[in-house]
N, CA, C and O atoms as a DFTB+ gen file, in Angstrom:
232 C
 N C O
     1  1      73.171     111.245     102.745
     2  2      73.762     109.958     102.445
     3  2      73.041     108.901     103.285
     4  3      73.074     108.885     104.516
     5  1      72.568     108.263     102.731
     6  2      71.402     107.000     103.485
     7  2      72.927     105.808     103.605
     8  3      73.924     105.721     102.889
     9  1      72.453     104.955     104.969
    10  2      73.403     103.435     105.511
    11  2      73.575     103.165     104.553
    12  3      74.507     103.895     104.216
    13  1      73.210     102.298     103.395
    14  2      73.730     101.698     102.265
    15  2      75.262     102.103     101.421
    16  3      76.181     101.416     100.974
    17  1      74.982     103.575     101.478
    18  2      75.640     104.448     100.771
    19  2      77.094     104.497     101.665
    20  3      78.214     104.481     101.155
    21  1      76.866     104.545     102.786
    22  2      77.516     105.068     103.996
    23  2      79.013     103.663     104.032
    24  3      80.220     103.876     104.153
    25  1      78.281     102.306     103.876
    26  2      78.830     101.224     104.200
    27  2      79.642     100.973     103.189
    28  3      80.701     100.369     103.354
    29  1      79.160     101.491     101.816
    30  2      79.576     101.026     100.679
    31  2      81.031     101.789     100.744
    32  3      82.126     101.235     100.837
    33  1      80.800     103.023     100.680
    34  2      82.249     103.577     100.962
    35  2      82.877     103.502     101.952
    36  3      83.707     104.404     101.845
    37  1      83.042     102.968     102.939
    38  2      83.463     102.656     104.203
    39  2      84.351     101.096     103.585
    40  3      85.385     100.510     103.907
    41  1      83.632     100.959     102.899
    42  2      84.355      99.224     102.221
    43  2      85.133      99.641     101.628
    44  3      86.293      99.394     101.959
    45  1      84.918     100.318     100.684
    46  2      86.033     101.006      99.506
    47  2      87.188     101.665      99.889
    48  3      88.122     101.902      99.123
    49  1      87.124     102.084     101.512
    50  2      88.171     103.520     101.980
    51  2      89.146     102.020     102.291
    52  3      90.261     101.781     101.827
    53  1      88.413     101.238     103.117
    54  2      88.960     100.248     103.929
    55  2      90.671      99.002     102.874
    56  3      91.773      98.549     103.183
    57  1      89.630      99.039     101.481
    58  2      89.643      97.874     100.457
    59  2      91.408      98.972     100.132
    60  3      92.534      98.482     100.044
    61  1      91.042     100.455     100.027
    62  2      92.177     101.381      99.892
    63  2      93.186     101.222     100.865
    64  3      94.333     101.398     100.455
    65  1      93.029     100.913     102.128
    66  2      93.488     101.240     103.187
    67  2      94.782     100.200     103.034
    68  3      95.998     100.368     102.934
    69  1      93.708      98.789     103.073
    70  2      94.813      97.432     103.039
    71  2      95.564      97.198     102.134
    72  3      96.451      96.384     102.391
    73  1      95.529      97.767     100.799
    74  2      96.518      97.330      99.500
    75  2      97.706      98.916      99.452
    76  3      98.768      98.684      98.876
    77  1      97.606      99.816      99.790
    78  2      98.529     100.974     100.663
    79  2      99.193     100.357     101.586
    80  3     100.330     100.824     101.645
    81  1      98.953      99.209     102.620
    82  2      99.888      99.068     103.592
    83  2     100.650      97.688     103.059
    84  3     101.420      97.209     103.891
    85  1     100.561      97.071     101.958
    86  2     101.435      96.392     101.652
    87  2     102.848      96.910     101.028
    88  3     103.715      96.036     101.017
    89  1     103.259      98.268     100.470
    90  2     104.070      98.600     100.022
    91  2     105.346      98.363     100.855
    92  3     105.091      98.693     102.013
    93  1     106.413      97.996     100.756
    94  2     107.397      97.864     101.513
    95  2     108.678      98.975     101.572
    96  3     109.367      99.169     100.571
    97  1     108.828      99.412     102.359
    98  2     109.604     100.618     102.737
    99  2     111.084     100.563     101.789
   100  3     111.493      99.431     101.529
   101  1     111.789     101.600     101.337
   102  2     112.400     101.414     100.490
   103  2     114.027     101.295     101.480
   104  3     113.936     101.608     102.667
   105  1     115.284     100.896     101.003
   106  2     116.191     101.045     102.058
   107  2     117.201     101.433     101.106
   108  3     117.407     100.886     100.023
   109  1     117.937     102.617     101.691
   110  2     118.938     103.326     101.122
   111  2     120.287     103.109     101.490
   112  3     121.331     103.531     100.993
   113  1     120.055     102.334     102.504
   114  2     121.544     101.920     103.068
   115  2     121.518     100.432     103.615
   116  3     120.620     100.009     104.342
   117  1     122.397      99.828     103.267
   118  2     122.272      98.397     103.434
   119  2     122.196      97.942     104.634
   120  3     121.738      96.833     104.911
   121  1     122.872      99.195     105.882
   122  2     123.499      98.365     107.374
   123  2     121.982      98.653     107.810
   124  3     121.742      98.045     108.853
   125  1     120.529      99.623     107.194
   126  2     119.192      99.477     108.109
   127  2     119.077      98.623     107.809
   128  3     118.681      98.005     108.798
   129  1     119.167      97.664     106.624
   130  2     118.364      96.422     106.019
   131  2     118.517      95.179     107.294
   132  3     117.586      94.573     107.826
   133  1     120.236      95.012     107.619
   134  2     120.589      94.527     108.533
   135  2     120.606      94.884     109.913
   136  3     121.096      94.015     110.634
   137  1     120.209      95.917     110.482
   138  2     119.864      95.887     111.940
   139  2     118.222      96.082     111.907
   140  3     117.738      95.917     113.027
   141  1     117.327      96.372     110.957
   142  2     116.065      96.037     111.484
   143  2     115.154      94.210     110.882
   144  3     115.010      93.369     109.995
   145  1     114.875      94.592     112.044
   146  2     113.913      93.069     112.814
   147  2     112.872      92.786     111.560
   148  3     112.480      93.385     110.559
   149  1     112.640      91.414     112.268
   150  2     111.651      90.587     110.985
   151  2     110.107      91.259     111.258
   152  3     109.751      91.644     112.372
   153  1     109.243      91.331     110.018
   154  2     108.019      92.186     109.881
   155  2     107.662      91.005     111.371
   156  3     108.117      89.862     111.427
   157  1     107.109      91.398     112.039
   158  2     106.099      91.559     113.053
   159  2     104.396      91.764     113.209
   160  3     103.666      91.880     114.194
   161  1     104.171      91.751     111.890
   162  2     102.982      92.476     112.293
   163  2     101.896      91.340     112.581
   164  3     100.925      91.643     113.275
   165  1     102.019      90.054     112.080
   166  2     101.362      89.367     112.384
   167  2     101.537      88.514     113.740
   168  3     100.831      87.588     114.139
   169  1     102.212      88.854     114.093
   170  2     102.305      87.857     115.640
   171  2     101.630      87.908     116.451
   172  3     101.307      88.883     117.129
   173  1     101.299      86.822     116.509
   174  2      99.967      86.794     117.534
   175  2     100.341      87.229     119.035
   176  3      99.238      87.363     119.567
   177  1     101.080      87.447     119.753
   178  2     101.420      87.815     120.936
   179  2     101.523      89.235     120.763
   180  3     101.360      89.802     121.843
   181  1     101.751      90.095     119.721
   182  2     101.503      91.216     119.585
   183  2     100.062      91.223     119.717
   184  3      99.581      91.728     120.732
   185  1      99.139      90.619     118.630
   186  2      97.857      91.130     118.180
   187  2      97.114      90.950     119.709
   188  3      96.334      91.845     120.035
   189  1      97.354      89.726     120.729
   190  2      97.099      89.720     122.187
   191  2      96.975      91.219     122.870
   192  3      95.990      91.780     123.350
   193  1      98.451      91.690     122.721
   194  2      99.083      92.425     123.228
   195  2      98.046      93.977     123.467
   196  3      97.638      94.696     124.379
   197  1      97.991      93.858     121.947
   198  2      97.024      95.327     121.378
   199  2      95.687      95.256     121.858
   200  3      95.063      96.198     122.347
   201  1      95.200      93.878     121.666
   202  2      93.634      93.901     122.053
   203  2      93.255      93.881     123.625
   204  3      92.078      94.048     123.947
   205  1      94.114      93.704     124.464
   206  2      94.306      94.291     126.027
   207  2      94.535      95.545     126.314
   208  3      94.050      96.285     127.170
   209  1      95.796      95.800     125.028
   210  2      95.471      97.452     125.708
   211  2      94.314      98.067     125.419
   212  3      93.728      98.986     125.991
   213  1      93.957      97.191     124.071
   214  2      92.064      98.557     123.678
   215  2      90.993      98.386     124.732
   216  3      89.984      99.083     124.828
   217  1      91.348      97.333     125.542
   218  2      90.341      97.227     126.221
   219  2      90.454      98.243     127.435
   220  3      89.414      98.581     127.998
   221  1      91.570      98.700     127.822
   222  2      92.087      99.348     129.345
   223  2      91.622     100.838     128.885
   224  3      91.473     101.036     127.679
   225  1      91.398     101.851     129.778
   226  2      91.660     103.016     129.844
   227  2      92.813     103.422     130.436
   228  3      93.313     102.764     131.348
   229  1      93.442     104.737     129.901
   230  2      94.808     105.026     130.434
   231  2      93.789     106.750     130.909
   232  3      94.366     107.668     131.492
């Protein structure tokens, strides 16, 4: 498999990766709907958060 080849599917796994994590979790009972928290994932004090720890070794 030559780089070209390599990148191309690496785009495609990726292009898979991000439209899979939009699905939204299903809820079977109404009282999880109401005790869990607002999506998070974009907050920037998180995304801070994460890119300090990648930098540390544990």
């Amino acid at each position: 498999m030559n780089e070209k080849q390599l990148q191309a599917l690496a785009r495609k796994n990726a292009a898979k990766a991000v439209k899979a994590d939009k699905k939204p979790r299903p809820t079977y009972d109404p009282t999880l709907e109401a005790t869990r928290g607002p999506d998070r994932a974009n907050d920037s004090d998180t995304q801070k958060l994460f890119k300090e720890m990648k930098k540390r070794e544990f």
